[in-house]
KEKE-3310 file (N, C-alpha, C; in steps of 0.2 Angstrom, whole numbers, plus 5000, padded with zeros to 4 digits):
npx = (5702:5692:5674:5659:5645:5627:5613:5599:5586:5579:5570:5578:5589:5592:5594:5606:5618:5616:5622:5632:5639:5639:5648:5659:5661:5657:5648:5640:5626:5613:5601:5588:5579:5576:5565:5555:5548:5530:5531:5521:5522:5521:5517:5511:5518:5524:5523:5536:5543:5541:5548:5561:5562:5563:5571:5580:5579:5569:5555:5538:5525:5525:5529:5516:5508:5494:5488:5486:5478:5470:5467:5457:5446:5442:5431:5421:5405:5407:5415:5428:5436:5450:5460:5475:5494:5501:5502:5501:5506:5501:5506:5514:5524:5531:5533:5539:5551:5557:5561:5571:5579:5584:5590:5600:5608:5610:5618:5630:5630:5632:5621:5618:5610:5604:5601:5602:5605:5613:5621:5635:5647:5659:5654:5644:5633:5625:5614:5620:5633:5647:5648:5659:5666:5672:5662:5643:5628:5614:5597:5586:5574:5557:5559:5568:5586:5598:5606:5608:5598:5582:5573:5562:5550:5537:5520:5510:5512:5514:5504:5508:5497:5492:5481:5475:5464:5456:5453:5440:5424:5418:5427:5435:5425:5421:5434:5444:5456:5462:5470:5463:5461:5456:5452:5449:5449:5461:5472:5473:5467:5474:5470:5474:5474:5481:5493:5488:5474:5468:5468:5476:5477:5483:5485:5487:5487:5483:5492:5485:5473:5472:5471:5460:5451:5453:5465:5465:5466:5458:5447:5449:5449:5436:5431:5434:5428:5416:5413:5416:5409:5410:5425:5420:5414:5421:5427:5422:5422:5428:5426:5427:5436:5452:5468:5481:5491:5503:5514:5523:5524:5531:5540:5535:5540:5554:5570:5587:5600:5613:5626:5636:5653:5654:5642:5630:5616:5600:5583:5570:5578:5583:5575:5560:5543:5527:5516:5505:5507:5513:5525:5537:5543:5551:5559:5567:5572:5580:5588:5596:5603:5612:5617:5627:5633:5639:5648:5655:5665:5673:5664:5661:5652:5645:5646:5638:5625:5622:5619:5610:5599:5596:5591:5579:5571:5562:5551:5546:5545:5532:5523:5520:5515:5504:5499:5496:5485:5477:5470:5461:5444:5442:5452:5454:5441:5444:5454:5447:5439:5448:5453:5457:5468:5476:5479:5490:5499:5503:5510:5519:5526:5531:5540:5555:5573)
npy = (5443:5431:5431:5427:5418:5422:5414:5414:5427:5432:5436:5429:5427:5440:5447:5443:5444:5458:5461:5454:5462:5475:5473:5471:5462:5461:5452:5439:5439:5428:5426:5417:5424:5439:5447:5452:5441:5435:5425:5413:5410:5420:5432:5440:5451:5451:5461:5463:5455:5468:5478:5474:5477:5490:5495:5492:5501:5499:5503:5494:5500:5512:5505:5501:5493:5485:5488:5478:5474:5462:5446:5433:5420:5406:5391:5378:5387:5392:5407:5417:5433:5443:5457:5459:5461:5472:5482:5473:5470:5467:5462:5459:5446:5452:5464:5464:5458:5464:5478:5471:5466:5475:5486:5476:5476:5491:5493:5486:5473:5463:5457:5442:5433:5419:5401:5386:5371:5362:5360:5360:5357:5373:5376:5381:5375:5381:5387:5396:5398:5390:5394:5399:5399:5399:5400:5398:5403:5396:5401:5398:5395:5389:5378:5367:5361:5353:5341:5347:5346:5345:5334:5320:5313:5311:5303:5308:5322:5339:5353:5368:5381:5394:5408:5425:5435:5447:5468:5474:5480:5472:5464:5469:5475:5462:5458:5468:5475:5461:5447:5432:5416:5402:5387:5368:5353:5344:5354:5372:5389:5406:5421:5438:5458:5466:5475:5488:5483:5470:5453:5441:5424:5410:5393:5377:5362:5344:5335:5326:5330:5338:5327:5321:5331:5330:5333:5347:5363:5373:5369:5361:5372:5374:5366:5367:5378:5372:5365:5374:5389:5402:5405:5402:5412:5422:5418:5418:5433:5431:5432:5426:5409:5407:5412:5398:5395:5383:5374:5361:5345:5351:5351:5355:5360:5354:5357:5361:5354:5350:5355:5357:5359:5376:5379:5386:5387:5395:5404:5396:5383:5381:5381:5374:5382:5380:5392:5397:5402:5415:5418:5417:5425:5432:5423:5421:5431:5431:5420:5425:5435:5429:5420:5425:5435:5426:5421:5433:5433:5421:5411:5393:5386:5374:5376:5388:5383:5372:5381:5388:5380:5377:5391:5390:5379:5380:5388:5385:5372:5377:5379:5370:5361:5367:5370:5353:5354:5361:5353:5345:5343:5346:5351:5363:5368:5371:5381:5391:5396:5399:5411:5422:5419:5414:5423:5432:5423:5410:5418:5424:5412:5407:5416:5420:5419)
npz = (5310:5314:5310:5321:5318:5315:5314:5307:5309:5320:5333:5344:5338:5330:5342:5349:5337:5340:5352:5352:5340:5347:5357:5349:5339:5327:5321:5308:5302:5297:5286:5280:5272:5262:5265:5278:5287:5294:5307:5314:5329:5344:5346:5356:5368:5381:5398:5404:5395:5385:5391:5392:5377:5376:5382:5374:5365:5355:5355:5356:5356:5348:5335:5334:5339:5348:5363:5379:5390:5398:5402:5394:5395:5389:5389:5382:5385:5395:5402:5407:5415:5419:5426:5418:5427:5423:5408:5393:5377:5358:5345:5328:5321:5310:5313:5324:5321:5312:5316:5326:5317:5311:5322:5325:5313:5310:5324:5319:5315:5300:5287:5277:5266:5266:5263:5275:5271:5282:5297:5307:5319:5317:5303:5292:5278:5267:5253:5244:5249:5257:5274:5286:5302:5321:5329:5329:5332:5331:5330:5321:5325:5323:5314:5308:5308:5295:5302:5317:5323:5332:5345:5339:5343:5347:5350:5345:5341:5345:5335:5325:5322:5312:5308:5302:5305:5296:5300:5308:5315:5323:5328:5334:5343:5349:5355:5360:5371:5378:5379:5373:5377:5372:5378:5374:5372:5369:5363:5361:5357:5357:5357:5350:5347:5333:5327:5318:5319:5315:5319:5326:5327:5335:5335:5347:5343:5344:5332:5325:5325:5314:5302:5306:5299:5285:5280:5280:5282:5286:5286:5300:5307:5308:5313:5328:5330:5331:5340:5350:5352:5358:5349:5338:5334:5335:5322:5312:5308:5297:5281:5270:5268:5276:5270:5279:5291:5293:5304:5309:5323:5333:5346:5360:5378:5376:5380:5378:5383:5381:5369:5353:5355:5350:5345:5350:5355:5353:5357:5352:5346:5357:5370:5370:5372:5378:5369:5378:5390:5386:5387:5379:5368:5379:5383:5370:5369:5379:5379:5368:5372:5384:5375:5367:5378:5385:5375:5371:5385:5384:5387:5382:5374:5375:5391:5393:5386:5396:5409:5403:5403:5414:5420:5411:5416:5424:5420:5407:5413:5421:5413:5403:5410:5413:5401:5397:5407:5403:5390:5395:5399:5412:5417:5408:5414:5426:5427:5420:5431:5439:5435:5440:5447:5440:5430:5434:5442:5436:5424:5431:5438:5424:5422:5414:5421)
capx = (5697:5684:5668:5655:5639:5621:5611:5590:5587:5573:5570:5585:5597:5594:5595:5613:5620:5615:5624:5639:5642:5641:5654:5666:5662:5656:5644:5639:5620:5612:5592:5586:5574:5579:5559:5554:5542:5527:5531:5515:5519:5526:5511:5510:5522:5521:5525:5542:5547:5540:5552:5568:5563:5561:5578:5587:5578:5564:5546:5532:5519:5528:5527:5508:5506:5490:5490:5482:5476:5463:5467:5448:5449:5437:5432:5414:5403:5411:5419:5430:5439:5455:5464:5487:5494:5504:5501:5506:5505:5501:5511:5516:5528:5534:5536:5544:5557:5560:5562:5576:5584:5587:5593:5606:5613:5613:5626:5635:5628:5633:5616:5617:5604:5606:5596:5607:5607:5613:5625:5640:5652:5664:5653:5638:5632:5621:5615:5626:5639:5651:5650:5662:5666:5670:5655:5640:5625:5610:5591:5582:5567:5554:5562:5577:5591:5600:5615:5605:5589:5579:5571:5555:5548:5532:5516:5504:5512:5509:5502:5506:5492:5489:5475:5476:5458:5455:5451:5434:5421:5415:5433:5435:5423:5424:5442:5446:5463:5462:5473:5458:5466:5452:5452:5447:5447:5468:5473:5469:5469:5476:5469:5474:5472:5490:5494:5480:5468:5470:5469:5482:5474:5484:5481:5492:5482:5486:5492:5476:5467:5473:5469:5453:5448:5454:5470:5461:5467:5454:5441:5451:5446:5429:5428:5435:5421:5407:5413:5418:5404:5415:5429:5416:5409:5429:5433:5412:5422:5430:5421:5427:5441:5456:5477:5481:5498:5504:5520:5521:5528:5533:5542:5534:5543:5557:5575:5593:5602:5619:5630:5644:5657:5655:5636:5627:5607:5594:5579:5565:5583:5588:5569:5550:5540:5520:5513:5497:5512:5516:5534:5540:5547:5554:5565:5571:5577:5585:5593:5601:5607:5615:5622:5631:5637:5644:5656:5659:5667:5675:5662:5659:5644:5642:5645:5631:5618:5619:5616:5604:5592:5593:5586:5573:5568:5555:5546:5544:5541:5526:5520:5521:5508:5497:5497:5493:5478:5469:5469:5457:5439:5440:5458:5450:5435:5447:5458:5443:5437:5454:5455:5461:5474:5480:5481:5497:5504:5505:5515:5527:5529:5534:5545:5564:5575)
capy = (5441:5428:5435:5424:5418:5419:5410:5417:5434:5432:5440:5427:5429:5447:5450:5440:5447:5466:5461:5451:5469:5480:5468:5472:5456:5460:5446:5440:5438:5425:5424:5414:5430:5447:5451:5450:5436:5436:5418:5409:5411:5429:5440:5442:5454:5452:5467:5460:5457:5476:5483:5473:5479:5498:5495:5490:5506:5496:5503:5492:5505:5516:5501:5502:5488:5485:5488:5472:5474:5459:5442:5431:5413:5402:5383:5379:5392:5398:5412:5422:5438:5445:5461:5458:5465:5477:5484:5469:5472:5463:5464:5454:5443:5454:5470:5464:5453:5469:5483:5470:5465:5483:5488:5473:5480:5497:5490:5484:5465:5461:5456:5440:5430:5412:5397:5384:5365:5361:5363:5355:5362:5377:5376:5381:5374:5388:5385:5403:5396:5388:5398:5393:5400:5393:5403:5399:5403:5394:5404:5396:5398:5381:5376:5364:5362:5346:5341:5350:5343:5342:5325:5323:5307:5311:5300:5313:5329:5346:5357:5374:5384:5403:5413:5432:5438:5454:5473:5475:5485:5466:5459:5477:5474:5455:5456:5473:5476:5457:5443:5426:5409:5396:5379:5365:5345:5343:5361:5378:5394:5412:5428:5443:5462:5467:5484:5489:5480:5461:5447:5436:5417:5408:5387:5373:5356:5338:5333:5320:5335:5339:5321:5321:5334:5328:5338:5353:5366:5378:5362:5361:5377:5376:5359:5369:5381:5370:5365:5380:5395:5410:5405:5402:5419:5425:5415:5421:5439:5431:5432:5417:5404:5412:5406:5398:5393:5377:5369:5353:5343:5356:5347:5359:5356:5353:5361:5357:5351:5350:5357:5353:5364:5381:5380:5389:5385:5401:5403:5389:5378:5380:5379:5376:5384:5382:5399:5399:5407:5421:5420:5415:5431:5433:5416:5420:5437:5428:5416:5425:5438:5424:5414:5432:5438:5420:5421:5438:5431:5419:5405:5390:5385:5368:5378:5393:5378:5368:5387:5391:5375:5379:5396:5387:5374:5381:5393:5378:5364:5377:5380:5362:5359:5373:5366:5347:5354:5363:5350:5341:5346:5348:5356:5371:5371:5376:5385:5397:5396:5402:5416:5429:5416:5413:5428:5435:5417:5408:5423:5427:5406:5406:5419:5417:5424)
capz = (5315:5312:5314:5325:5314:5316:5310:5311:5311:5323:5339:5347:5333:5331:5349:5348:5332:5340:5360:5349:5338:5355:5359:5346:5339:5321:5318:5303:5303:5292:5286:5270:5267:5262:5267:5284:5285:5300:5311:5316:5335:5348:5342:5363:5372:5391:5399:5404:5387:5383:5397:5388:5369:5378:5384:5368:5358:5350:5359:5353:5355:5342:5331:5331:5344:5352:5371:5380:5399:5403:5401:5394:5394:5386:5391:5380:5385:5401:5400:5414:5414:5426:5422:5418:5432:5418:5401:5388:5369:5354:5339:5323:5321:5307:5314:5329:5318:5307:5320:5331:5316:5309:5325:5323:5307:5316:5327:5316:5311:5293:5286:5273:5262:5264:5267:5277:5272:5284:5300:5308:5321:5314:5297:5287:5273:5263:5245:5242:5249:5264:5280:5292:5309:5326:5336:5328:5335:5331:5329:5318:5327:5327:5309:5311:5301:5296:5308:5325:5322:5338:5344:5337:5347:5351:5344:5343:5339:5342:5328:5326:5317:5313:5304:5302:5303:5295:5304:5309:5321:5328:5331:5341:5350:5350:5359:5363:5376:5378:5376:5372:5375:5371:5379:5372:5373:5364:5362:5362:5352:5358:5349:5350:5342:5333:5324:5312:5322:5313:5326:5327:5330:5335:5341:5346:5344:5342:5323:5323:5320:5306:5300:5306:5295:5279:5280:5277:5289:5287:5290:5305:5314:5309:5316:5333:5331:5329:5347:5357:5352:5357:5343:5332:5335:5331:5316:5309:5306:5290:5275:5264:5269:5273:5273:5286:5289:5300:5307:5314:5325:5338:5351:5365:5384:5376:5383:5376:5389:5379:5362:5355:5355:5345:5343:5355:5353:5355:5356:5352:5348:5365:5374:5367:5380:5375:5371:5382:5396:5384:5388:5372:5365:5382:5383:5363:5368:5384:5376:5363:5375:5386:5371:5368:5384:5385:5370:5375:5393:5381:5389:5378:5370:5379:5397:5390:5386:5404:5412:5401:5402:5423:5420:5406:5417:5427:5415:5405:5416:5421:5405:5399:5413:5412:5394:5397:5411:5398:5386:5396:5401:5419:5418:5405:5418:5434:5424:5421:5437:5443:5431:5443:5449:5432:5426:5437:5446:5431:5420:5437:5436:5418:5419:5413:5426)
cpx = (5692:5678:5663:5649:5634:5618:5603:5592:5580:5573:5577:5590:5599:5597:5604:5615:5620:5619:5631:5642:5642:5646:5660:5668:5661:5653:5641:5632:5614:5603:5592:5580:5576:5571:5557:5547:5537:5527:5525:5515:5524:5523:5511:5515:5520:5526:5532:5548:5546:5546:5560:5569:5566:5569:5584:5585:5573:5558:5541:5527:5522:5528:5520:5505:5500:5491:5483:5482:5472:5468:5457:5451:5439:5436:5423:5411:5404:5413:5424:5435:5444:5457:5473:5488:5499:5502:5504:5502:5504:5502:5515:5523:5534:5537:5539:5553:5561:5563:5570:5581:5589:5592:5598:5611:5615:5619:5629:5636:5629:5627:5617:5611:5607:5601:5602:5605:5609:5620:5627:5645:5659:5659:5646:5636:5627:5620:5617:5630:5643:5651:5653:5667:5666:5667:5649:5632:5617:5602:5588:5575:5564:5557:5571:5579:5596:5608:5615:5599:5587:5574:5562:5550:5540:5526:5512:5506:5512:5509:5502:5502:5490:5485:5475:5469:5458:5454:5444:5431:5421:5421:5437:5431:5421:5430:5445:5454:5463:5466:5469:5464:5456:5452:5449:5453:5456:5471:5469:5471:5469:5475:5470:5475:5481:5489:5488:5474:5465:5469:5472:5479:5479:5484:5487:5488:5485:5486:5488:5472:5465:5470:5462:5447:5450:5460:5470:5462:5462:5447:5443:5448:5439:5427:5429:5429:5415:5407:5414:5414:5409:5420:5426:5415:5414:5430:5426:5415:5426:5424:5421:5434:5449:5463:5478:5488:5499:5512:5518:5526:5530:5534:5544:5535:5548:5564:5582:5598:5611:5619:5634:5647:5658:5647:5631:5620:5603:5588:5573:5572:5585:5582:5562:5545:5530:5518:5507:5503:5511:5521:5539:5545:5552:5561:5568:5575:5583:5592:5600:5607:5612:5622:5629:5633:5642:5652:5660:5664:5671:5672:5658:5652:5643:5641:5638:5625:5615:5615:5610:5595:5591:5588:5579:5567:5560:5550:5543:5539:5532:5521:5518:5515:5503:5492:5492:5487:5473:5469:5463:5454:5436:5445:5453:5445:5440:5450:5454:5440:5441:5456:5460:5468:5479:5484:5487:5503:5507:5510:5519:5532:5533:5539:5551:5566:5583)
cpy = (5437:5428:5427:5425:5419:5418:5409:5422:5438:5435:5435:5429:5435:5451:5447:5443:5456:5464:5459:5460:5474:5480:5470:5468:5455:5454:5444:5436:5435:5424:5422:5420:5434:5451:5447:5446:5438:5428:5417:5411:5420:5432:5442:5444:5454:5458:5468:5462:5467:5480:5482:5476:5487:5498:5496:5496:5504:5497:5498:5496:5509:5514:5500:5495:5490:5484:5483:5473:5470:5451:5437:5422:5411:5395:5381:5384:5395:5401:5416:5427:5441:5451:5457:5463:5470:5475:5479:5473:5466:5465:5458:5454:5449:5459:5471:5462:5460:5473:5480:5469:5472:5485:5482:5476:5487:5496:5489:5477:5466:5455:5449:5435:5424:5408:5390:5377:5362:5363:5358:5363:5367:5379:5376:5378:5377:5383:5391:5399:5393:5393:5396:5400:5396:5393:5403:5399:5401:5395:5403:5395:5388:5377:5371:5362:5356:5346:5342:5349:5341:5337:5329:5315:5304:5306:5304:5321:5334:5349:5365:5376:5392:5407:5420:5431:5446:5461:5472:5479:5479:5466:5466:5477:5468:5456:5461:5473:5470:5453:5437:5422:5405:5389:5376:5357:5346:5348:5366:5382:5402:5417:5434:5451:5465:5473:5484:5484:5472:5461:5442:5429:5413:5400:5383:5366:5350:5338:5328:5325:5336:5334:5320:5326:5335:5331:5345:5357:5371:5375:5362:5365:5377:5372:5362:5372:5379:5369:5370:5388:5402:5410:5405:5410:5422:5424:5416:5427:5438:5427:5426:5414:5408:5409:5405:5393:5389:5375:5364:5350:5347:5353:5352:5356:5355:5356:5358:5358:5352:5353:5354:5361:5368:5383:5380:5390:5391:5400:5395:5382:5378:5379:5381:5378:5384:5389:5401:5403:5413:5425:5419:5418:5431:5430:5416:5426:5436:5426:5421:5432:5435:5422:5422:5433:5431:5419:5426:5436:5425:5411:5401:5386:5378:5373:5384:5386:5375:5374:5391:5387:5376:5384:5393:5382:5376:5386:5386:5373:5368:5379:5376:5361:5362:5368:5360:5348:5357:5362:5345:5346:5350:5353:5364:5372:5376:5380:5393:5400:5399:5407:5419:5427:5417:5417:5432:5428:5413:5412:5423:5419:5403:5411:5418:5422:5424)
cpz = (5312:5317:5317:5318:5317:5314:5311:5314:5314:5328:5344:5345:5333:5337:5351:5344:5336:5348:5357:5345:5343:5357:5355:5342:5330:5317:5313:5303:5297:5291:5279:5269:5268:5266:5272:5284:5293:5303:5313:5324:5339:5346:5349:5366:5377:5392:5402:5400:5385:5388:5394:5384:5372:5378:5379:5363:5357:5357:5356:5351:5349:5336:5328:5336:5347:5359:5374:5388:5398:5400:5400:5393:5392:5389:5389:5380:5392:5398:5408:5410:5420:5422:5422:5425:5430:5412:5398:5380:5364:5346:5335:5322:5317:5307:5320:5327:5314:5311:5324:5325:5313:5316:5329:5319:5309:5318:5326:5312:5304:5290:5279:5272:5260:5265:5270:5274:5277:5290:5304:5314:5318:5306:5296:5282:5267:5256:5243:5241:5255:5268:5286:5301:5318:5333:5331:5331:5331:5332:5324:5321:5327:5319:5312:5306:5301:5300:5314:5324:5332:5338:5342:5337:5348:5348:5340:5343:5342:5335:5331:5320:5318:5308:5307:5300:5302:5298:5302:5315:5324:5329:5336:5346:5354:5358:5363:5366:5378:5376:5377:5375:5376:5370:5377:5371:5367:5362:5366:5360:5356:5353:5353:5344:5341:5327:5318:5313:5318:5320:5323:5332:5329:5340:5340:5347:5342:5334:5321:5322:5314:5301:5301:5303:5288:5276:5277:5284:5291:5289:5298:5309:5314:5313:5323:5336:5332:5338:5355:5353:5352:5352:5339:5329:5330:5324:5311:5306:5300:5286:5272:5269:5267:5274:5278:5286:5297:5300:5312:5318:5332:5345:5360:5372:5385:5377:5383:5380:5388:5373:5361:5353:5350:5342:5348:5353:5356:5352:5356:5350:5353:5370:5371:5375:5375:5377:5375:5387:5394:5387:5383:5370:5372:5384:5375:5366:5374:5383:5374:5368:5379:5383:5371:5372:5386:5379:5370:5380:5389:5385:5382:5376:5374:5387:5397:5393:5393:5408:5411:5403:5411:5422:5415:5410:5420:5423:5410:5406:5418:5415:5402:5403:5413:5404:5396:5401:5406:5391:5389:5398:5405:5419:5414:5408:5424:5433:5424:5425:5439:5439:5433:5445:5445:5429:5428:5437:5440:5426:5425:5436:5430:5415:5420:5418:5424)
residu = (UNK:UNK:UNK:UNK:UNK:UNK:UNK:UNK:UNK:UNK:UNK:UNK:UNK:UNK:UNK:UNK:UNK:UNK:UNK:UNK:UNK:UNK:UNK:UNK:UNK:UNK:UNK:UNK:UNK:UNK:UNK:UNK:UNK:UNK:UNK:UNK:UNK:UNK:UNK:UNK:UNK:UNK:UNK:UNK:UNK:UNK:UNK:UNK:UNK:UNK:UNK:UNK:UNK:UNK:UNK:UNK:UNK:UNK:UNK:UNK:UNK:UNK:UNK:UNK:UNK:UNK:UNK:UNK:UNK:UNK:UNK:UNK:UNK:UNK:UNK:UNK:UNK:UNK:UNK:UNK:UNK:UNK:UNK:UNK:UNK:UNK:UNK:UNK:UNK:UNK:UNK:UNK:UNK:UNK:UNK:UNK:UNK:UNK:UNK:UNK:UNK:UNK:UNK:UNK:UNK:UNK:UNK:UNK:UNK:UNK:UNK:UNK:UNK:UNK:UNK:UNK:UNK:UNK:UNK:UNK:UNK:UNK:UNK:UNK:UNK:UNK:UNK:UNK:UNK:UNK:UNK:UNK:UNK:UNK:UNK:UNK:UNK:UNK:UNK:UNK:UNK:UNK:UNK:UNK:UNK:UNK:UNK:UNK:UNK:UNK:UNK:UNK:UNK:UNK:UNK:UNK:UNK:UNK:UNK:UNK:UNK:UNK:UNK:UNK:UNK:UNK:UNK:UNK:UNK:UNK:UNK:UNK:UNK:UNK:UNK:UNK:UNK:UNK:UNK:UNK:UNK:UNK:UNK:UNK:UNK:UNK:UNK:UNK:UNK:UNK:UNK:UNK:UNK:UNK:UNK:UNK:UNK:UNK:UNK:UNK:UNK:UNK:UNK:UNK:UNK:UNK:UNK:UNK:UNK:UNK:UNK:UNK:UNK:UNK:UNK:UNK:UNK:UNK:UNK:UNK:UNK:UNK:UNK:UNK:UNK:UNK:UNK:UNK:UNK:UNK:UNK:UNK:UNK:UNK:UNK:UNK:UNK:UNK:UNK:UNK:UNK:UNK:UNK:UNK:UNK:UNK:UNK:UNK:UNK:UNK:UNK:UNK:UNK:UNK:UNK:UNK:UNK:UNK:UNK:UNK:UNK:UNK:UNK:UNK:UNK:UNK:UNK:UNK:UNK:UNK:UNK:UNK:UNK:UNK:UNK:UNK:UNK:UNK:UNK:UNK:UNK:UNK:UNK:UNK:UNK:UNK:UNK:UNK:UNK:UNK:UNK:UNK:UNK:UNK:UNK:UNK:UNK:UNK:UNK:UNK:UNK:UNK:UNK:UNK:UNK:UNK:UNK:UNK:UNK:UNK:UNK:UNK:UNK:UNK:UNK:UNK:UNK:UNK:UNK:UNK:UNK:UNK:UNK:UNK:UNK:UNK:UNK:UNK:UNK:UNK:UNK:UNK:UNK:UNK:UNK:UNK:UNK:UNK:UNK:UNK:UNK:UNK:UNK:UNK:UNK:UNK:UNK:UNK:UNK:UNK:UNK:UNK:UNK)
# end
């Protein structure tokens, strides 16, 4: 039998590799790290998402998750506040990535260490070695890989950007059971508290930024601070200048419409949803269960894709606009104005169905 490949053993892939070995499928599950890394974005569990993981065995609470009731929005020195209309979490990339992929290999997934060069239908190419297969499934997360490169057209970019702030009594009581989103003039940054009481900053902002601050990322956030107070206040709980890790380019909006045959696209290769929604995690673990249940059913990776970008489209399309309204001044004014609206209609709007 040849086994079906994975390829990212990320919250999509893992969630594929662990529905494909249920399946009987024996999948062969592929990560260029044998240690589980923390990904820049999915630190926010919507209560949604929390109700799937709970499903498949993986509690987050048990993980050491922060439990998140209020939504706070920032815009200058406005400020509003709504309660979620259920319990979300927040929790690192890494101990959600670890927890699903273990309970892949549980199952039965066959765990290798490869980094891919590139990819082609039926074939891998690793710097191990050839991987070939003629179900391979594609989680790579926002990193792409030559061969399935997604378009990357834009003029001005987004930037992804994320700083881990330290545990602290202030950034407790700073943030609390909240999940921040901070609007501002070309972006905005979402903070929230994740197991051991860190906060997860994370912002998406035009790649001019970056350049107008001498390509200095850590110049970057202050330059944010200097303009939005309440971040400042936030990013004031670190001592000295701290790592701050970026990806660029991030072709947010964007939803793959087509495959080619035997390469079935999950995750952020199958749909970029901007993270202000906080469906992200919920449309990786969609996917990947989708692209699976489809090869299971013996449906092909081009018919999967058209089916999936239906369900993709509206979670998306309002998340993409959410985005572009509180990138302008007035948009982050109503936004905050309409907190309470926000805080349900917009998440029910962005969910994958």
């Amino acid at each position: 039998m040849t086994r079906p490949i994975v390829l990212g053993a990320g919250p999509a892939g893992s969630m594929a590799a662990l529905m494909l070995a249920e399946g009987g499928s024996e999948p062969i599950l592929i990560d260029r790290d044998a240690e589980v890394g923390d990904a820049i974005c999915g630190g926010f569990l919507s209560w949604r998402t929390v109700e799937g993981l709970r499903q498949l065995g993986c509690d987050p609470a048990a993980l050491g998750a922060m439990p998140v009731t209020r939504l706070r929005l920032f815009a200058k020195r406005r400020t509003a506040e709504a309660a979620l209309p259920e319990k979300a979490y927040g929790l690192s990339r890494h101990g959600l990535d670890s927890a699903l992929r273990q309970l892949a290999i549980a199952k039965g997934a066959r765990l290798e260490i490869d980094r891919a060069r590139s990819v082609a239908p039926g074939i891998i190419e690793g710097e191990r070695r050839r991987w070939e297969s003629p179900a391979i499934f594609l989680a790579t997360g926002k990193h792409d890989v030559r061969g399935e490169r997604r378009p990357r057209d834009m003029v001005n970019p987004a930037l992804g950007v994320r700083v881990r702030l330290p545990p602290s009594a202030e950034l407790e009581r700073l943030i609390g059971a909240a999940i921040e989103l901070h609007l501002f003039p070309g972006g905005y940054a979402g903070i929230v508290l994740q197991e051991g009481g860190s906060a997860n900053v994370c912002l998406a902002l035009r790649k001019s930024a970056l350049a107008d601050a001498g390509g200095d990322p850590w110049e970057m956030l202050q330059a944010v601070g200097r303009e939005n107070p309440h971040f400042a206040c936030r990013m004031a709980c670190a001592e000295a200048p701290l790592s701050v890790d970026t990806i660029g380019a991030i072709p947010y909006g964007w939803i793959a419409q087509e495959t080619e045959e035997g390469v079935y696209r999950l995750g952020d290769q199958a749909a970029v949803i901007p993270s202000l929604a906080g469906e992200g995690m919920a449309i990786a673990l969609a996917s990947g269960k989708a692209a699976a249940q489809s090869y299971l059913k013996g449906v092909g990776a081009p018919q999967y894709q058209r089916s999936f970008a239906k369900r993709a489209a509206r979670p998306v399309g309002v998340a993409s606009l959410l985005w572009h309204i509180a990138e302008t001044p007035s948009g982050a004014l109503a936004m905050t104005l309409a907190s309470r609206i926000c805080a349900g209609l917009a998440m029910r709007l962005s969910r994958i169905h």
